[in-house]
PANU-589603 format. One line per 3 residues: their letters; for each residue x, y, z of N, C-alpha, C, O. Coordinates in steps of 0.02 Angstrom, whole numbers, padded with zeros to 5 digits. Example, Ala and Ser with C-alpha at 12.3 -4.5 7.8 and 13.67 -1.06 7.14 Angstrom:
as> 00660:-00284:00390:00615:-00225:00390:00660:-00165:00390:00712:-00166:00423 ~ 00642:-00112:00354:00684:-00053:00357:00645:00002:00394:00670:00057:00402
***
This chain:
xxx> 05839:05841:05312:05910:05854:05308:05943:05793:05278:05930:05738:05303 ~ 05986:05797:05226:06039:05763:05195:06067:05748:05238:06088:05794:05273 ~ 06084:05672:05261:06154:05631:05291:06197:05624:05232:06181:05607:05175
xxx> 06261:05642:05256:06315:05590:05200:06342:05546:05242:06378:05561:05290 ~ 06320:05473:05222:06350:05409:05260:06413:05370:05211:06415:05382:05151 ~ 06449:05337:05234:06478:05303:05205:06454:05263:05177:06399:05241:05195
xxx> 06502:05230:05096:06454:05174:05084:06463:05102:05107:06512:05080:05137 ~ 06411:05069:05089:06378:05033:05130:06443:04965:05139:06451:04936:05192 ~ 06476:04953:05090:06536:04901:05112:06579:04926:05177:06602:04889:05220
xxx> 06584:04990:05174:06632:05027:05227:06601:05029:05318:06626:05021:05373 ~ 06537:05044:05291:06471:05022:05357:06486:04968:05372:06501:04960:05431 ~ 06488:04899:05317:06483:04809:05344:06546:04826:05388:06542:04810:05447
xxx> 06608:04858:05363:06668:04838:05399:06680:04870:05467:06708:04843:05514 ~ 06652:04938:05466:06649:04972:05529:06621:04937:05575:06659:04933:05624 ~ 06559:04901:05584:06491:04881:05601:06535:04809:05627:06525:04788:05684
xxx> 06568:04784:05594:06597:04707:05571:06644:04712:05641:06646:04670:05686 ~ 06681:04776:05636:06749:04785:05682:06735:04817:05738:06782:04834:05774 ~ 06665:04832:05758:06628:04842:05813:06626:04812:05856:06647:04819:05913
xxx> 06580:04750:05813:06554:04689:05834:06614:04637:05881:06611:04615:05938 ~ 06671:04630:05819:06726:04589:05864:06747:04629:05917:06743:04595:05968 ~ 06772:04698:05934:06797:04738:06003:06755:04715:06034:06778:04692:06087
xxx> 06669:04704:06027:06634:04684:06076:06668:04624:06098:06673:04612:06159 ~ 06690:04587:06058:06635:04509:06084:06751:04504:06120:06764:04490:06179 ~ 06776:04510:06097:06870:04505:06081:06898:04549:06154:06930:04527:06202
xxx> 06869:04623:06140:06909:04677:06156:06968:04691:06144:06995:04712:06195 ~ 07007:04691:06093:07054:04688:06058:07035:04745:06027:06987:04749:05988 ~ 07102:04828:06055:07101:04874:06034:07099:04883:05946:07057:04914:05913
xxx> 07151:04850:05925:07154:04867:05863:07080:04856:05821:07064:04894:05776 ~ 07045:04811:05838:06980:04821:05808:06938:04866:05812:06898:04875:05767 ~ 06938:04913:05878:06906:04972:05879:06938:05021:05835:06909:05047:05788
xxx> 06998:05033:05851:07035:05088:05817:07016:05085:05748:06996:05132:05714 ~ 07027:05015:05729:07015:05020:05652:06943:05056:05646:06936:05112:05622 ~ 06902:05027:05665:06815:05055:05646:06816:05124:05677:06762:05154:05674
xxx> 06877:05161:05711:06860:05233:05702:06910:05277:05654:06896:05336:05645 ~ 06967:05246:05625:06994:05266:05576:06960:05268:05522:06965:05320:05489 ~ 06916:05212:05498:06879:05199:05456:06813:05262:05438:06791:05292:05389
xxx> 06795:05257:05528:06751:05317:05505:06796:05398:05507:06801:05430:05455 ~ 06819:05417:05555:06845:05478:05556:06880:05483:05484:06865:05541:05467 ~ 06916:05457:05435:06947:05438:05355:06896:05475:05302:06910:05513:05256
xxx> 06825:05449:05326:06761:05458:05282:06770:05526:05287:06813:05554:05253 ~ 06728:05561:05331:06714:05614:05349:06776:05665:05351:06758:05721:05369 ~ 06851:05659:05337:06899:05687:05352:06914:05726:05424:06947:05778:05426
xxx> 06893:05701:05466:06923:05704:05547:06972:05684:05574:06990:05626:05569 ~ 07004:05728:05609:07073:05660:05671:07019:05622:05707:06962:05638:05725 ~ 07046:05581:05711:07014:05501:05773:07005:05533:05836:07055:05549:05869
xxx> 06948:05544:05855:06955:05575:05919:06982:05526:05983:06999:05467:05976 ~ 06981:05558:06034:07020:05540:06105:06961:05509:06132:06910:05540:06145 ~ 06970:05443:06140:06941:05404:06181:06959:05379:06257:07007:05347:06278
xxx> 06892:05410:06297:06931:05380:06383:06866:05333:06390:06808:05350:06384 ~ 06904:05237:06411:06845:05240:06454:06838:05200:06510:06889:05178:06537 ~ 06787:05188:06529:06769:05223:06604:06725:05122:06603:06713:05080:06560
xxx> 06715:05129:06699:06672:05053:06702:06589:05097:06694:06541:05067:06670 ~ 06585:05144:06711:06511:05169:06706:06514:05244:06709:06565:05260:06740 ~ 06476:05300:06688:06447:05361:06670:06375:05355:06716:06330:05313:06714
xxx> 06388:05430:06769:06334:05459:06774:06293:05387:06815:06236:05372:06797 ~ 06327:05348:06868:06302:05293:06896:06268:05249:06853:06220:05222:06881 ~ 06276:05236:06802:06281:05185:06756:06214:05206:06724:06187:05157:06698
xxx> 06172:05278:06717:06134:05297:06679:06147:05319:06597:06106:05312:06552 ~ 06205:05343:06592:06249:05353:06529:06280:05290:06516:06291:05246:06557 ~ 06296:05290:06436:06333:05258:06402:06390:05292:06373:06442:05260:06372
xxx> 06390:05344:06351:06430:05382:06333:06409:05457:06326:06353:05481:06321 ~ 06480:05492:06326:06458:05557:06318:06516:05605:06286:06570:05608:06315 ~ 06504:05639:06231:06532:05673:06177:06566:05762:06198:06530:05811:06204
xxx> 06628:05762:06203:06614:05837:06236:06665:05876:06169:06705:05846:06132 ~ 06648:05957:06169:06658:05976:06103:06726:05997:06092:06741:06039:06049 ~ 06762:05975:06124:06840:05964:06109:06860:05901:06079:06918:05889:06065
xxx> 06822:05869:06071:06835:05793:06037:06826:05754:06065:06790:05710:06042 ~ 06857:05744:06141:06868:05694:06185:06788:05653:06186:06733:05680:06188 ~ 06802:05585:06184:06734:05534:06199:06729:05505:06275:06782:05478:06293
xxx> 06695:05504:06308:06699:05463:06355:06641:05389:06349:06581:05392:06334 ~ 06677:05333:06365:06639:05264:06324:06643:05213:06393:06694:05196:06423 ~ 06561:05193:06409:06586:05107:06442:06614:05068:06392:06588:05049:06339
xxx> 06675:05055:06419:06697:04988:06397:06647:04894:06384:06625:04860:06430 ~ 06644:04880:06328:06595:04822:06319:06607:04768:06389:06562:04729:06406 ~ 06681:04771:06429:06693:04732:06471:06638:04743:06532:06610:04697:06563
xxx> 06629:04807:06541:06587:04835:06610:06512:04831:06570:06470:04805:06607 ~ 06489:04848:06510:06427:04852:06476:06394:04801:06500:06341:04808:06531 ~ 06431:04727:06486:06388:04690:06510:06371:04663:06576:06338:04612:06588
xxx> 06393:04699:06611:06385:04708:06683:06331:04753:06705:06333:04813:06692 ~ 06281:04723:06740:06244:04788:06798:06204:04814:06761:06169:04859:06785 ~ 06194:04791:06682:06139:04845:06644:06074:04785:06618:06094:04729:06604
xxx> 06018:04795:06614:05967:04777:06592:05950:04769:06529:05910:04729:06505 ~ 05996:04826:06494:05989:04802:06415:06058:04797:06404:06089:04849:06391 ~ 06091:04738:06408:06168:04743:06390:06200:04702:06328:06251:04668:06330
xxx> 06148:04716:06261:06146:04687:06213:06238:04717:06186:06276:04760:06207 ~ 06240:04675:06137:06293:04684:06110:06297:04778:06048:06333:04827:06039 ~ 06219:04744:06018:06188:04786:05966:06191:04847:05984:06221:04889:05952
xxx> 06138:04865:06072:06156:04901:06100:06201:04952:06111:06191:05012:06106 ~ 06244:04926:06125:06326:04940:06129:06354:04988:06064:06370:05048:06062 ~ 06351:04925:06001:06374:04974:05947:06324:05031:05930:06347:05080:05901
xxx> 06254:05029:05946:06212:05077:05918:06256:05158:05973:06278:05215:05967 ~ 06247:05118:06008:06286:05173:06068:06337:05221:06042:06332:05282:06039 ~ 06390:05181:06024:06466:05207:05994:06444:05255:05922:06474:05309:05917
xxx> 06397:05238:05869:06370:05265:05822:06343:05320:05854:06366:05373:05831 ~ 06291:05330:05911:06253:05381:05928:06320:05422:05932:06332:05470:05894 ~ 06355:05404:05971:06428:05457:06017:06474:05480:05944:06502:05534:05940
xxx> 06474:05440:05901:06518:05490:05849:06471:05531:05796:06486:05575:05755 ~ 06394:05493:05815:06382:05563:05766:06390:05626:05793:06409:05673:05758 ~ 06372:05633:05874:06391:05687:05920:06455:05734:05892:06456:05795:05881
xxx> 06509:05686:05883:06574:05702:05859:06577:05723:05788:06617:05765:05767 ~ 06535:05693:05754:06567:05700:05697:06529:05769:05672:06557:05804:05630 ~ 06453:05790:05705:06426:05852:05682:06455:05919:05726:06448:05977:05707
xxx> 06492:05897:05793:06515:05939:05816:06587:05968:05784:06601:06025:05765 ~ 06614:05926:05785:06699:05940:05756:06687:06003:05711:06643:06017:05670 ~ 06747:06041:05737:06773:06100:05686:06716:06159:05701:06692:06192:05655
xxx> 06699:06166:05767:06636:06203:05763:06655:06288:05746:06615:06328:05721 ~ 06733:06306:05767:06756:06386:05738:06742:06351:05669:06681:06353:05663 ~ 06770:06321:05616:06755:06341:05535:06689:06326:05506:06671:06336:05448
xxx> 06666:06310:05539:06587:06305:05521:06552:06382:05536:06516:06409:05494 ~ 06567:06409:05595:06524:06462:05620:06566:06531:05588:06542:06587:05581 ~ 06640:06508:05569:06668:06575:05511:06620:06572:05431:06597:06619:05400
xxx> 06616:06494:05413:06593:06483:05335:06525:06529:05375:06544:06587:05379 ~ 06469:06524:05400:06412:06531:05418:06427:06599:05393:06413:06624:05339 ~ 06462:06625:05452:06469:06726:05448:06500:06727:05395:06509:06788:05401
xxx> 06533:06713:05335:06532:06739:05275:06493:06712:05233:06488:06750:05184 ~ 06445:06638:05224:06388:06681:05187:06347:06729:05216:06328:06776:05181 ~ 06337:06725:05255:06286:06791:05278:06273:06878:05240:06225:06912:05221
xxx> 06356:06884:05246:06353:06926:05234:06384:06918:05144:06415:06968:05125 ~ 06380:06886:05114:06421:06893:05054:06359:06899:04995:06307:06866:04993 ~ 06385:06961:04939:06349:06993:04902:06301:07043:04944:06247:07049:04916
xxx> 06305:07075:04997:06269:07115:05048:06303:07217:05015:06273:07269:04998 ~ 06366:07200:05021:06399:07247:04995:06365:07278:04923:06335:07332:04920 ~ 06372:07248:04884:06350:07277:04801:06294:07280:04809:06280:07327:04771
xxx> 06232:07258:04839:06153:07286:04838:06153:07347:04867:06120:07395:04848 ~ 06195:07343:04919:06172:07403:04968:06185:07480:04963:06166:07529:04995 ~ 06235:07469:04896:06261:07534:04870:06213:07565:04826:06222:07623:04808
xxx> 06156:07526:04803:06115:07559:04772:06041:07569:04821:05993:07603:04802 ~ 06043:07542:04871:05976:07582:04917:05983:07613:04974:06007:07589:05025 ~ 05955:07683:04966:05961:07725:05032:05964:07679:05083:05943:07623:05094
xxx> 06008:07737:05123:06025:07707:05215:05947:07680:05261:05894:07711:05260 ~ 05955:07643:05282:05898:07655:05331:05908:07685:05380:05962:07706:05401 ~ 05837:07691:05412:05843:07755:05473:05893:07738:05522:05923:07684:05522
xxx> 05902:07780:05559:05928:07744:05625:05896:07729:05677:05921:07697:05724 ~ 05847:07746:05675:05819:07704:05746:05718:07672:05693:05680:07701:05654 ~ 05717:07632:05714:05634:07613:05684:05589:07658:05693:05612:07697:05735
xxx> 05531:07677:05676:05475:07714:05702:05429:07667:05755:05404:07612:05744 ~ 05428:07701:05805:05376:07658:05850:05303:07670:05841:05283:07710:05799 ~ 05268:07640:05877:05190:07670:05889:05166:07726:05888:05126:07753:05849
xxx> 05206:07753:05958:05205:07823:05956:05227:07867:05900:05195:07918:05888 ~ 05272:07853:05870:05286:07898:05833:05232:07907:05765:05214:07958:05736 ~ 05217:07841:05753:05148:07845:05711:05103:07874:05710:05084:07901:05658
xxx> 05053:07881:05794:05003:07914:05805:05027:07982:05794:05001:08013:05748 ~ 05073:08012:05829:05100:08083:05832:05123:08107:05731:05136:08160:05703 ~ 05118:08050:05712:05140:08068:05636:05082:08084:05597:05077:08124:05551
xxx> 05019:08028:05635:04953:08049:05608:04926:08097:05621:04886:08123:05583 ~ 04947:08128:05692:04879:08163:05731:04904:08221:05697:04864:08260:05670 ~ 04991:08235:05694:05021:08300:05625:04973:08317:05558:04948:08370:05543
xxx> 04969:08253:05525:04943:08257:05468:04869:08268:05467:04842:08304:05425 ~ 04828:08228:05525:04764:08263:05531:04772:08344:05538:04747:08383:05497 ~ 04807:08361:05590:04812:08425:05620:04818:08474:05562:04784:08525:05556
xxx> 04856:08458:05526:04878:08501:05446:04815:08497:05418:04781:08547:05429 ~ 04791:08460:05391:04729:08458:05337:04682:08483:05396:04665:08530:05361 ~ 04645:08493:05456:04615:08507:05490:04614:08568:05469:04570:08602:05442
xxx> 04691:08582:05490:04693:08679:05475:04667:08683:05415:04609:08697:05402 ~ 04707:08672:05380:04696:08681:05278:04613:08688:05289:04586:08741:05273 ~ 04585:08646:05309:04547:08653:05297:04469:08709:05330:04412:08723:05313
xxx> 04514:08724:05384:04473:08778:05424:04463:08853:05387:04415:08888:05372 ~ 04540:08856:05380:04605:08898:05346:04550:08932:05274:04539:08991:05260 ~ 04519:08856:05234:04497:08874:05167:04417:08887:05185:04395:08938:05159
xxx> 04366:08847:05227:04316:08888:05246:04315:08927:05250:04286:08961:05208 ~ 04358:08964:05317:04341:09043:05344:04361:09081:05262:04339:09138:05259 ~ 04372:09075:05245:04398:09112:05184:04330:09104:05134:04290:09150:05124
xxx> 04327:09050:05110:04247:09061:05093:04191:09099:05118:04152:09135:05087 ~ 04194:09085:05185:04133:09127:05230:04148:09184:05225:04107:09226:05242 ~ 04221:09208:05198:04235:09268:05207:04223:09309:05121:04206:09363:05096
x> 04240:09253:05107:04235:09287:05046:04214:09296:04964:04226:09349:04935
***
């Protein structure tokens, strides 16, 4: 599967303005690196809540399909966790918006879906008979064969006795 990523100067700066919210916490540096990305991709900035820990501090974040993010804050991150790298952290925030960013808009995705599906379905179909309405099963096979034996069986009894006869 094709990613479309931003390019790569736009990555240094996202990545760049990550890095300082970590180390700063100074909102406007986050905001920026999600304007930056949500801009790319043409998204609103989703709703960020966050929290000292997720899920007794087994989560880092978690993406739900209304937009909303829920995020440890880098202040609590480095608290209480075993891997409380910085890197960590941003790989984290990247995992949580790709969540976002493949989820978003999931009605116009699943309308585009149902009209290709069906598009150009119309003009073939006017030129080939209906299909049945219900499938042929098993049964109906054997009972279709044991007919057609049954016929030529006769036919063929039918044309003996007639010989023998005549």
């Amino acid at each position: 599967m094709r990613m479309l990523l931003p390019p790569i100067r736009a990555r240094r700066e996202i990545d760049k303005a990550l890095t300082e919210f970590f180390r700063s916490h100074e909102p406007y540096d986050f905001q920026r690196a999600m304007v930056c990305m949500s801009q790319y991709y043409r998204l609103p900035t989703p709703k960020i809540t966050w929290f000292h820990y997720l899920d007794w501090g087994k989560t880092a974040g978690r993406t739900f399909d209304n937009g909303q993010l829920h995020l440890v804050h880098p202040e609590n991150w480095k608290r209480g966790r075993k891997y409380n790298s910085e890197r960590q952290w941003v790989h984290m925030i990247y995992h949580e918006m790709g969540h976002y960013i493949f989820w978003a808009d999931a009605e116009r995705k699943a309308d585009s879906f149902a009209l290709r599906m069906v598009r150009g379905l119309a003009r073939r179909s006017e030129a080939r008979p209906p299909a049945r309405a219900r499938p042929i099963d098993m049964r109906d096979r054997v009972g279709l064969a044991a007919v057609a034996a049954g016929r030529d069986g006769r036919r063929r009894r039918v044309a003996a006795g007639r010989r023998a006869r005549g």
